[in-house]
C-alpha positions in Angstrom: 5.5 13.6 2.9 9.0 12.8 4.5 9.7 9.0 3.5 11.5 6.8 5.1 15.4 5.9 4.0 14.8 2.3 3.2 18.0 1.0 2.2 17.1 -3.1 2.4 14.5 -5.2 2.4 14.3 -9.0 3.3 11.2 -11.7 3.0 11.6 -13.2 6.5 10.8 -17.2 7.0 7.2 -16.3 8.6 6.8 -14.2 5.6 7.0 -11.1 7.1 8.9 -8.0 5.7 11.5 -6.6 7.2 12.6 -2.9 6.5 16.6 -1.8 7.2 16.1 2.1 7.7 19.2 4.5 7.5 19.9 8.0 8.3 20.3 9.6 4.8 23.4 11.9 6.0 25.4 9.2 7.2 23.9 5.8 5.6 24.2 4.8 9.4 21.6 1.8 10.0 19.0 3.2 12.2 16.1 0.9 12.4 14.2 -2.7 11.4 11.0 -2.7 10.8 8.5 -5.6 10.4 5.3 -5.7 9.2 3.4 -8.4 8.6 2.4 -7.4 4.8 3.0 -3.9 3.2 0.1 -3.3 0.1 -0.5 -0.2 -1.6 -3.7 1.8 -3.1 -4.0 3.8 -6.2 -6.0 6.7 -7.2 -6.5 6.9 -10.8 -6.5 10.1 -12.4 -9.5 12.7 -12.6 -10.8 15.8 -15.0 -10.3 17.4 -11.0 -7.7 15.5 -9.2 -4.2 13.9 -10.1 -3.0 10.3 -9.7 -2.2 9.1 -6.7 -0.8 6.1 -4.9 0.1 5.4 -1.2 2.1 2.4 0.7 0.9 0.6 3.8 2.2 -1.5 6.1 0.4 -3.7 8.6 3.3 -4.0 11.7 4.0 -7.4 13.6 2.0 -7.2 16.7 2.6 -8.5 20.1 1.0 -11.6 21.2 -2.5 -11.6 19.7 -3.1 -7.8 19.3 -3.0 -6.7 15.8 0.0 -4.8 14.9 -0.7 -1.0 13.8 -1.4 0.3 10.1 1.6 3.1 8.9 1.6 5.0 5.7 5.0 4.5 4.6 4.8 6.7 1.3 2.7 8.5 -1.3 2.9 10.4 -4.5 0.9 12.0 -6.4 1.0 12.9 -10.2 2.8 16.1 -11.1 3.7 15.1 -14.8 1.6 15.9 -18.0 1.8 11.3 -18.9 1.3 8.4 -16.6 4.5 6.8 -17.5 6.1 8.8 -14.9 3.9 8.2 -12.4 4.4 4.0 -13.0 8.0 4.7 -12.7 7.9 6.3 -9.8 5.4 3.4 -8.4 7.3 0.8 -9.6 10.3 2.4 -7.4 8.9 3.3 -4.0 7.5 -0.4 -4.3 10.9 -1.7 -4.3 12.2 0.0 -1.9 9.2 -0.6 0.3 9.1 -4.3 -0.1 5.1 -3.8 -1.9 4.0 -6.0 -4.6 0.1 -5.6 -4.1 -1.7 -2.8 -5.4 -5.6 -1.9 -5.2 -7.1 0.1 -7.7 -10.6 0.5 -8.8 -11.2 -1.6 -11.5 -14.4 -2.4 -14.5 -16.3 -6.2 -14.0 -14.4 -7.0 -16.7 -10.8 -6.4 -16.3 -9.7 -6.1 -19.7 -11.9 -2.8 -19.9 -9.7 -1.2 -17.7 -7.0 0.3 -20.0 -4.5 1.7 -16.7 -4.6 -1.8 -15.9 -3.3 -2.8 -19.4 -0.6 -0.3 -19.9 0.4 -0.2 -16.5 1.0 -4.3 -17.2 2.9 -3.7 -20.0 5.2 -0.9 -18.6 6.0 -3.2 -15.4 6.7 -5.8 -17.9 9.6 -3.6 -19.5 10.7 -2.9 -16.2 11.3 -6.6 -15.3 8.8 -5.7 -12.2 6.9 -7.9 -9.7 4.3 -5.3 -8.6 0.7 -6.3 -9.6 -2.4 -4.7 -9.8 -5.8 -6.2 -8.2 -9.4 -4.9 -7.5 -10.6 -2.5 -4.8 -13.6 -4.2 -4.3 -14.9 -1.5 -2.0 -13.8 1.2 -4.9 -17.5 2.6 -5.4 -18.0 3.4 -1.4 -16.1 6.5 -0.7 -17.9 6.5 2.6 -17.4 3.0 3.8 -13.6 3.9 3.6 -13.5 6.9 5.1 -15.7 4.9 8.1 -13.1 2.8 8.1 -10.1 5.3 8.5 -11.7 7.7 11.2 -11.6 5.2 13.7 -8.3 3.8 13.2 -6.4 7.4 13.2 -8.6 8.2 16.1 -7.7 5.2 18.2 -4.0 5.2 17.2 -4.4 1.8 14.9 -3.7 3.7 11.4 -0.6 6.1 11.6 -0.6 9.0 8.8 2.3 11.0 9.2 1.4 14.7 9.7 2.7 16.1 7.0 0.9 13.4 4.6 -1.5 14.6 1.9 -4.0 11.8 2.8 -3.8 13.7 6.3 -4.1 17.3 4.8 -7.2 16.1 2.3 -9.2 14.3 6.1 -8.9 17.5 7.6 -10.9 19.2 5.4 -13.3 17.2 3.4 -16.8 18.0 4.9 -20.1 16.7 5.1 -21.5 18.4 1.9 -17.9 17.5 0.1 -19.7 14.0 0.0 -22.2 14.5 -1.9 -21.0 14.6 -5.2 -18.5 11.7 -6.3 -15.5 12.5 -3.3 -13.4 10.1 -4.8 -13.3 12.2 -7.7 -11.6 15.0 -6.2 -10.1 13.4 -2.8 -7.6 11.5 -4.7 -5.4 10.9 -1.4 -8.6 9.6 0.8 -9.6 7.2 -2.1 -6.0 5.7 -2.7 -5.9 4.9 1.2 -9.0 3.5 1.0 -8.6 0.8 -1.4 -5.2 0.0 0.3 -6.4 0.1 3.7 -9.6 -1.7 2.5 -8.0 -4.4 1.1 -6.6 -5.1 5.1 -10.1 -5.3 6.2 -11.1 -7.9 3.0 -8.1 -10.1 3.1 -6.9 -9.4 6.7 -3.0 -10.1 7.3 -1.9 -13.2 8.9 1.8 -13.9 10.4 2.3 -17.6 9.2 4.3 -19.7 10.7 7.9 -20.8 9.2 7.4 -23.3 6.8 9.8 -26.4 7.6 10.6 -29.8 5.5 10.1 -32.5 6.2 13.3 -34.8 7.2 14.0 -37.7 4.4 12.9 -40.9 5.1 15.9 -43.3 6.7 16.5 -45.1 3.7 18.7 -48.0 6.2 15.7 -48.6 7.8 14.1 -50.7 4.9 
């Protein structure tokens, strides 16, 4: 998948997140995004599938309609260790503005040994990005319910050329029967990103202002 030039990012006041996109030739400014919160999903690694993680951002709507869901990037595994694959997560996070990542994850936390060297590696790296749970993680269905309608109404955008897109165009009725998640790495690493949108939906906030100091002459 193609991904965008992202060349700055910014926090804005509302807490929004605001993308400066260039054209790659030239390092002309092109674009500004905004989305209201960018998250990502991860796919953990399989005896038939390799990791995976993907980038989505939720875009400022327009009045009170909700603003459309983009991929913005992906990966997936092509080395024989993981510490590659961090690396490369850790990157496109920056460059994307994502610090959220959801990933499926044991009742107890500190089972989950990706979680723990993944913790440690970000530590060396001096990185913000975190890892939280998918709650939905075990219900490859209820995410792929909840993609289909999106990419058929327009609300979720997946570029055509994305492997997420590829993997929903040929999965079929009998490829569900028999842990999906397992081998539809791409389809389970949106799921968890785009199911955390529908758990803890994303809210524009209003600017946070000070309040003025009291007028000490008036005492």
């Amino acid at each position: 998948m193609q991904v965008l030039n992202v060349t700055a990012t910014k926090s804005l006041k509302d807490q929004t997140i605001e993308l400066t996109v260039s054209d790659p030739p030239t390092g002309k400014e092109i674009a500004m995004k905004r989305y209201v919160d960018i998250r990502g999903g991860i796919s953990w690694p399989t005896p038939y599938a390799q990791a995976y993680f993907c980038i989505l951002g939720q875009e400022v709507g327009h009045e009170e309609s909700e603003g459309k869901r983009v991929l913005l990037a992906e990966h997936e595994d092509s080395s024989s260790y993981l510490d590659k694959f961090y690396e490369r997560l850790i990157v496109v996070a920056a460059q994307m503005g994502c610090r959220k990542f959801y990933a499926a994850m044991p009742e107890d936390r500190q089972d989950c040994g990706y979680l723990n060297d993944f913790t440690q590696y970000a530590r060396k790296q001096k990185s913000s990005v975190t890892l939280h749970d998918a709650e939905d993680a075990d219900d490859f269905l209820l995410g792929l319910n909840r993609i289909r309608p999106g990419t058929h109404k327009g609300s979720l955008i997946l570029p055509e050329d994305s492997l997420v897109r590829e993997q929903l165009s040929s999965i079929t009725a009998q490829d569900l029967e028999d842990k999906p998640g397992d081998k539809y790495n791409a389809i389970n690493g949106l799921c968890h990103a785009l199911g955390s949108f529908f758990r803890y939906p994303a809210v524009k906030r209003k600017p946070h202002r000070m309040s003025p100091p009291p007028n000490w002459r008036a005492f």
